[in-house]
C-alpha angles and dihedrals in degrees: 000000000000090000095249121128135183099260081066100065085035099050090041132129102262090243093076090078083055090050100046098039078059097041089051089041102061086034091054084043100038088043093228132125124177114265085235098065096064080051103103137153121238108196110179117236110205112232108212116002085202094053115075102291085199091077123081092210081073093068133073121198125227122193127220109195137167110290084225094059100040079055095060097037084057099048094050098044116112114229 
């Protein structure tokens, strides 16, 4: 969505580790996230094609949302 991969994050420069754990630091004290990172795509993934492609109970989502964000949520998720 936003353009980043994750050969981005992985070819970086290593300060980058140093600039987002600031960056999700003041956002985890301050209580504020970016609206965009709550902006994801759904697209549907049909479970079985022989089954009745009419009920929803035959479809499965999968999100795309912004690296960045993943990246946060993962870093502030309690095991």
């Amino acid at each position: 969505m936003d353009g980043i991969v994750k050969e981005h994050i992985i070819f970086s420069h290593p300060a980058i580790i140093v600039y987002l754990t600031l960056l999700f630091n003041i956002m985890a004290l301050h209580c504020c996230v970016p609206d965009c990172f709550g902006v994801c795509i759904i697209i549907l993934i049909v479970k079985n094609r022989l089954g009745d492609i009419t009920q929803l109970d035959n479809y499965r989502g999968i999100t795309f949302c912004p690296l960045i964000s993943k990246l946060f949520e993962h870093c502030t998720s309690v095991p």
